[in-house]
C-alpha positions as CSV (number, residue, x, y, z in Angstrom):
1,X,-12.7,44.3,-19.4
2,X,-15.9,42.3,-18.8
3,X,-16.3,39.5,-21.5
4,X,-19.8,37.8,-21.3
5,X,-20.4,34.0,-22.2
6,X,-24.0,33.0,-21.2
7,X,-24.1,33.4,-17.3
8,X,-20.3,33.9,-17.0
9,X,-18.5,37.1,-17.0
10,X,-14.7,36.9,-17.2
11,X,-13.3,40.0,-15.1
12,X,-9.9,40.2,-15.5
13,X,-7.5,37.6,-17.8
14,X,-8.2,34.2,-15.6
15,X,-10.7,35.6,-13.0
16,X,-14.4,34.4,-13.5
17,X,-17.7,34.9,-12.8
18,X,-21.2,34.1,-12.9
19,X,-23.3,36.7,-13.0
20,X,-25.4,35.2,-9.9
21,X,-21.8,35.7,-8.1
22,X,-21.6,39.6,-8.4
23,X,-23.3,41.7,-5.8
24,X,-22.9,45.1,-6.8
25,X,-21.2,47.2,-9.4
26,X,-20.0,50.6,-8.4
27,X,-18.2,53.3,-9.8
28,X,-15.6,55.7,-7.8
29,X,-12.9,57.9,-9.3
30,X,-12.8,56.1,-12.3
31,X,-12.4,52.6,-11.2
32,X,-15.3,50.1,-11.1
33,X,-15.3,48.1,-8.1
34,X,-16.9,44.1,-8.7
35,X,-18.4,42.9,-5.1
36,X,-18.6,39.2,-5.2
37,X,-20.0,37.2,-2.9
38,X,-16.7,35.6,-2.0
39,X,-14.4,38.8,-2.7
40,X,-14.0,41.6,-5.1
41,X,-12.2,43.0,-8.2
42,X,-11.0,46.4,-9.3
43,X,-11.1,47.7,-12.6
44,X,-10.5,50.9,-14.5
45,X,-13.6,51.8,-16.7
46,X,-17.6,53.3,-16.9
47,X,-20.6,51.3,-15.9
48,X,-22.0,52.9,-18.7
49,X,-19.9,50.0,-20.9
50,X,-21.5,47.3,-18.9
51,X,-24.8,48.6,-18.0
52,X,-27.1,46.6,-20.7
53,X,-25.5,43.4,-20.1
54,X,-26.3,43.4,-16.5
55,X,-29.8,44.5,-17.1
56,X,-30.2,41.8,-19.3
57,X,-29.0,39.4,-15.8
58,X,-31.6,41.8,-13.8
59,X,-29.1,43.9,-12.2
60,X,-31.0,47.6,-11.4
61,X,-29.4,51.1,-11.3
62,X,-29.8,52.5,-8.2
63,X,-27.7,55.9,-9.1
64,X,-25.7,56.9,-12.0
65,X,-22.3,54.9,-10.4
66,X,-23.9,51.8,-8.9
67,X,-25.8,48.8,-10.3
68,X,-27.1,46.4,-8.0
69,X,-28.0,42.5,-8.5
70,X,-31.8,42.6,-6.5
71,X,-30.8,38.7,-5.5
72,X,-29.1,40.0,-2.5
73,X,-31.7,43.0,-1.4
């Protein structure tokens, strides 16, 4: 689950992020895979749950199973 505080985004129990960290959200076979710049993190769930909260960090949607952050284009 994705919890947001401001520009942090807590991934998974202890593991956090800001949202200037994440790369790329992307969907496959039901997991949604977190690229980080220094890493990334596997969860189970849609984009569709997290979709407006990136927008609202200026992440795009390039296709129906990956959101981009444009800061690394």
């Amino acid at each position: 689950m994705v919890v947001v505080w401001g520009n942090i985004l807590s991934l998974i129990g202890n593991a956090f992020a800001q949202a200037v960290e994440i790369v790329v959200f992307e969907v496959y076979d039901h997991e949604l895979k977190i690229t980080l710049k220094d890493g990334e993190k596997i969860l189970s769930g849609s984009l569709h749950t997290y979709e407006e909260k990136l927008e609202e960090y200026g992440f795009i949607k390039i296709s129906r199973s990956v959101m981009i952050n444009p800061r690394y284009i």
